[in-house]
C-alpha positions, -999 to +999 in steps of 0.1 A: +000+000+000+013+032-011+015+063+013-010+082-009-033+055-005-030+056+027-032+097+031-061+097+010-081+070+032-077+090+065-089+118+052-121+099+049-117+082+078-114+119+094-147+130+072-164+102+091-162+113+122-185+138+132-211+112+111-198+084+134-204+106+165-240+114+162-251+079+156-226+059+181-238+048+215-215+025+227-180+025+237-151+012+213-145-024+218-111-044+225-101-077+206-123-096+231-151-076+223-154-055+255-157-018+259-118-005+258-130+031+276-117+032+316-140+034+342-126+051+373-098+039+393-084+076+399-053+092+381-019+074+391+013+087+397+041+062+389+077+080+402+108+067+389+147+078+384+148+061+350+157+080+319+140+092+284+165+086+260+142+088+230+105+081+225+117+070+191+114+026+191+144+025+166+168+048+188+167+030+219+173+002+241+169+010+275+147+006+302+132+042+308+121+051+273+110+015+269+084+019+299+070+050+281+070+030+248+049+003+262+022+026+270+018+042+241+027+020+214+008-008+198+028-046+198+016-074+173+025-091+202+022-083+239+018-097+276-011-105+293-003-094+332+006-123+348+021-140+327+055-144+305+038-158+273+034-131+239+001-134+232-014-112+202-017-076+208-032-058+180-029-092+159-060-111+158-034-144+151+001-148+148+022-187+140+045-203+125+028-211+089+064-230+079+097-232+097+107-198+081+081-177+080+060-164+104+024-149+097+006-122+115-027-111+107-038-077+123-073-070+138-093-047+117-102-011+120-071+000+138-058+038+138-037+061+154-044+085+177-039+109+147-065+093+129-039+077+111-049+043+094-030+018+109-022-017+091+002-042+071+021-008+055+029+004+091+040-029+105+064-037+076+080+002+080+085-005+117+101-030+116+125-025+081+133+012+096+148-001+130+173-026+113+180+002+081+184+029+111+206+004+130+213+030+157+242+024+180+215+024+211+188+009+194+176-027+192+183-035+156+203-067+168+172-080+182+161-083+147+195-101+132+170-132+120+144-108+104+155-118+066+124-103+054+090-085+064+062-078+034+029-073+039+008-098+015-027-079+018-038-045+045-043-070+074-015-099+067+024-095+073+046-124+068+080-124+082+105-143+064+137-157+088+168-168+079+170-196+107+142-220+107+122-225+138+135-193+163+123-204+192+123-164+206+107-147+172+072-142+194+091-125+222+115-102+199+079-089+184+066-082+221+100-065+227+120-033+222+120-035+182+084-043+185+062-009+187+042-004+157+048+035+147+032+054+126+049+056+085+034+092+080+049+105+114+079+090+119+112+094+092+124+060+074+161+069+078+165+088+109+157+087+147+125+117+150+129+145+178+105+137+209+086+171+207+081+163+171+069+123+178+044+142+205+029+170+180+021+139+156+002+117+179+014+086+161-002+065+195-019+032+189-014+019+225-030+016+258-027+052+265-020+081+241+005+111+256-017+146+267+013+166+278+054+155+281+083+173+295+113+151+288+130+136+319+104+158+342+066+147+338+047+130+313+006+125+315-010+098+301-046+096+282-064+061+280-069+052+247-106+048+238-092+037+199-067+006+213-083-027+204-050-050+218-045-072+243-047-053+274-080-039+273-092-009+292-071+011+314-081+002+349-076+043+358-090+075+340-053+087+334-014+082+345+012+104+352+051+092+350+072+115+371+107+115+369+135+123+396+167+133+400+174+119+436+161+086+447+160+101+484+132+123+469+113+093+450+111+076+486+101+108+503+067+111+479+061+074+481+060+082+517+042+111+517+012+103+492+025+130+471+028+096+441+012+063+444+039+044+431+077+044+438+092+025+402+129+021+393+149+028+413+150+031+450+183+023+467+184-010+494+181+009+522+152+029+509+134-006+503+144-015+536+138+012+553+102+015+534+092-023+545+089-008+581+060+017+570+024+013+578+013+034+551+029+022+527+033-015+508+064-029+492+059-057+465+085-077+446+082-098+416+105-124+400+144-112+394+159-111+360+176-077+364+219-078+364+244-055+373+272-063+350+306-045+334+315-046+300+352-044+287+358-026+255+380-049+229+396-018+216+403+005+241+407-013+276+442-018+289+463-040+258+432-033+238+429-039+199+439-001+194+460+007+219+495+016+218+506-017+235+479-045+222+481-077+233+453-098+230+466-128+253+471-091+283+440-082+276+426-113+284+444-117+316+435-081+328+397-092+326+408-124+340+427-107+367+395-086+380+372-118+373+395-129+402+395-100+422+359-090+427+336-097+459+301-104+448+295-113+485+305-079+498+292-059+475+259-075+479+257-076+512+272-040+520+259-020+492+229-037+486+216-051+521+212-085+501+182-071+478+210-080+450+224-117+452+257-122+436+259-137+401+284-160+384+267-167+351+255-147+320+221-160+326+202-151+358+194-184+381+156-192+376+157-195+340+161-222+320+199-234+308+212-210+336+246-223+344+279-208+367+305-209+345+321-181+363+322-197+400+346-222+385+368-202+361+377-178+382+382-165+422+386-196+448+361-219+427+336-216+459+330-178+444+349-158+466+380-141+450+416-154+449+447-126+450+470-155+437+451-165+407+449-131+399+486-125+403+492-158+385+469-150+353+490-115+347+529-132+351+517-152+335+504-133+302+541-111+305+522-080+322+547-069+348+533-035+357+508-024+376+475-018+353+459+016+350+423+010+345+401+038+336+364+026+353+334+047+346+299+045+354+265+061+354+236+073+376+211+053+355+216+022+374+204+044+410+226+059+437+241+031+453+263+023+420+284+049+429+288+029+462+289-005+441+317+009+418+337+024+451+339-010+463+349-025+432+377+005+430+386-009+464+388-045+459+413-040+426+434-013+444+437-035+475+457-062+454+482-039+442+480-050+409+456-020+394+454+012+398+417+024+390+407+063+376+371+063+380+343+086+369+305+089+370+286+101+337+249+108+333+231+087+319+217+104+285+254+115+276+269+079+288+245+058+264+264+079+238+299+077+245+298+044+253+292+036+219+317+057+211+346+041+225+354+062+254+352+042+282+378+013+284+356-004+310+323+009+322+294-004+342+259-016+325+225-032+340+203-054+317+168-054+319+152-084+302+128-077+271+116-114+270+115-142+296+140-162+279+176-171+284+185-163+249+173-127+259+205-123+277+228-138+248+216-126+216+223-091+226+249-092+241+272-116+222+267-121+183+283-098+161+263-064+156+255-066+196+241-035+215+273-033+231+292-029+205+325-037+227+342-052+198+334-084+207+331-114+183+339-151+184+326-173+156+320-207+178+299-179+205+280-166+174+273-200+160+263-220+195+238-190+202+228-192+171+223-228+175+203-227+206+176-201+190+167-228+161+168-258+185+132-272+195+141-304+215+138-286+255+170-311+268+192-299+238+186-261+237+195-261+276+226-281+265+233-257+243+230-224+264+251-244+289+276-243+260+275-208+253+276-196+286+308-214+293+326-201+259+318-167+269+329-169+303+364-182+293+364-152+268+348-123+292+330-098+273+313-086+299+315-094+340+283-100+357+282-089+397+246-090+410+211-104+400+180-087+412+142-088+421+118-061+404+106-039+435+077-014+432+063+009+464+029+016+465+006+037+487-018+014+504-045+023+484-034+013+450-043-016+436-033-036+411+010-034+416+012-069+414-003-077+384+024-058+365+056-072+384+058-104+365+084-125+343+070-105+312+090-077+330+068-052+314+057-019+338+018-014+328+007+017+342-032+001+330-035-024+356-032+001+384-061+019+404-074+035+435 
């Protein structure tokens, strides 16, 4: 469908309108059938210290603009709250209709809050403009086995992969390449301004955006229009506040002044909440990690250093892989909200191993000052390392406490010296990319409850990271796993990867961690969002 075609059919979808008006006496209906309009539940507040780093679904991968994505955008594919399996959104079917290709047929009648047709055209720009974008913080490598997308008629889109039976496909739909934008709003070759995504009103999702100050306040609409998954909104509007200072976050949780403390309160605030009457912690299932990532190029013997040395480098990562205290930081930093981690899949899914507890410190997990001596005679490095640390204020205040400690432990062996630095977060997502920090902290956040969600990303060539990373058996065993149906096998197989990876140490993982949201005692509905989908749905709240 051309874009003409399409212009000239919401201008008579707009004509309609006022005709539609007079003679409608029921509510819009949702794919189920029922009315999609709120009733009640109040206006929420949902604080959080997350950050906007575009509204844009092709120039991002992060947590805070992905919570304000999932409210606004419609998914062929989405979560029902409460559980962790992608279910169709605005699709009214979506399968497997060969090993290759997989077929999605959209519900009829859908638009944009613009009044925007919305159907087969838009889905196939979507997705074809976040992998020809390819921005260095979007989620392009999400899509690396999207061969094709075409749209066969206005309702049906067939995507063509280039590895048969991808066991993840659903989920990477339901995830952070997967909001369906509008093709006259939004640029095909270039990330769109927020203030400009706002003025179009390209919204299809549970909510539509009234007003939005970047980083400060945004109110949300419901969306009488969205016909997915979710359904109503169980409030007449949301608001997403942002803060600067977690200290501040708690202090309006406290105080009433928001109904819901988000991302991210530091361990002492949680614990320190738990002991308040009037108001009520809840937890869901972990999958978060704390984690740091070494840069091939630039960290000490790097690729494109003065004195490269692959076989150095390796022992320098090996040499703080035997130097850190997961224990200490956990328990001192974190008051045990964060358990330590020795694998590159959190424990509780499935193939989760602990490669990491055996390769390196005393085997048990703790650290070992010998190894770590041993591992840098060994690879020639005589001097003491200068290692340039950096991290960022995304990740909540006690990573500057987590990365003190870390300083400390390294120092302590008197085989590094450490120069590090703190960044906010909007600038860090850029520079990062950019090669400027040798070594430098991350968190990951999944997008799908699946342990490939925590390879894929991270570890093929193309990856998020963009570290400089590759290793053709890691690329081809992950690849593997993705295609492999038989349950014993593919846990075999992510086994497999995790233990190449480990031995190569692309990144370090500390800490795993539990979602935790603060609530005023009168909101309802906080549970049903804190689930292994690890969506936040502002819909399912109320008072």
């Amino acid at each position: 469908m051309t874009k003409s075609t399409k212009a000239l059919r919401s201008v008579i979808a707009l004509a309609g309108v006022s005709a539609f008006a007079l003679t409608a006496c029921t509510g819009p209906t949702g794919g189920d059938g029922t009315s999609t309009q709120s009733a009640g539940g109040g206006t929420i507040t949902y604080g959080t210290t997350d950050k906007v780093v575009t509204l844009d679904p092709a120039g991002s991968y992060d947590g805070g603009s992905f919570m304000v994505m999932n409210q606004i955008y419609p998914f062929l594919l989405n979560y029902k709250p409460g559980t962790a399996d992608a279910s169709p959104d605005i699709a009214e079917s979506a399968s497997f209709t060969s090993p290759t290709e997989y077929t999605v047929k959209l519900k009829s009648g859908l638009k944009f809050a613009n009044g925007n047709t919305l159907d087969s055209s838009d889905v196939v720009f979507s997705f074809k403009r976040v992998v020809a974008i390819n921005d260095p913080n979007g989620p392009a490598s999400l899509l690396s086995n999207m061969g094709t997308v075409e749209a066969k008629d206005p309702t049906t889109v067939v995507f063509t992969l280039k590895a048969a039976n991808d066991q993840v496909f659903p989920g990477v739909l339901a995830s952070n390449p997967g909001p369906i934008v509008d093709e006259q709003v939004f640029p095909a070759d270039k990330v769109m301004d927020d203030d400009a995504i706002i003025k179009g009103k390209p919204f299809a999702g549970q909510y539509t955006i009234e007003s939005y100050k970047k980083n400060e306040l945004v109110s949300f609409k419901p969306n009488a229009d969205y016909k997915g998954l979710l359904g109503a909104a169980s409030n007449e509007g949301a608001n997403l506040k942002h803060y600067a200072d977690p200290n501040n976050l708690k202090l309006d949780v406290q105080q009433g002044n928001i109904d819901v403390a988000g991302r991210i309160l530091t361990a002492t605030d949680v614990a320190d909440l738990e002991k308040d009457s009037k108001v009520k912690v809840h937890k869901g299932p972990g999958g978060e990690l704390r984690y740091m990532v070494f840069n091939f190029d630039t960290m000490p013997f790097g690729a494109k250093t003065p004195e490269a040395d692959a076989k150095k480098s390796l022992a320098v990562r090996q040499a703080i892989a035997h130097l850190v205290d997961r224990d200490v930081i956990a328990s001192q930093v974190f008051k045990n909200t964060y358990t330590p981690v020795y694998s590159y899949v959190p424990q509780g899914f499935e193939g989760a191993a602990e490669p990491l507890k055996s390769l390196y410190g005393d085997g048990t997990g703790k650290p070992s000052l010998d190894k770590a001596k041993q591992v840098l005679a060994d690879a020639g490095v005589t001097s003491v390392v200068d290692l340039k640390l950096q991290y960022t204020d995304r990740y909540g205040t006690s990573a500057a406490d987590e990365y003190a400690l870390v300083k400390q432990q390294l120092e302590k062996s008197a085989l590094f010296t450490v120069d590090l630095k703190s960044t906010e977060w909007t600038t860090y997502t850029k520079e990062r990319r950019a090669d400027a920090y040798p070594v430098y902290q991350l968190g990951w956040f999944p997008d799908y409850s699946d342990a490939d969600n925590y390879l894929t990303p991270f570890f093929i060539p193309g990856n998020f990271l963009g570290n400089h990373y590759e290793n053709a058996a890691v690329t081809a065993v992950v690849n593997k796993q993705l295609v492999t149906t038989d349950k014993a096998e593919r846990s075999k197989l992510l086994g497999e990867a995790q233990e190449a990876i480990a031995k190569d140490l692309s990144t370090l993982p500390l800490l795993q961690g539990a979602q935790v949201m603060v609530a005023g005692t009168d909101v309802k509905g906080v549970e049903k969002t804190l689930d292994a989908s690890f969506k936040t749905r502002l819909g399912v709240m109320s008072k």
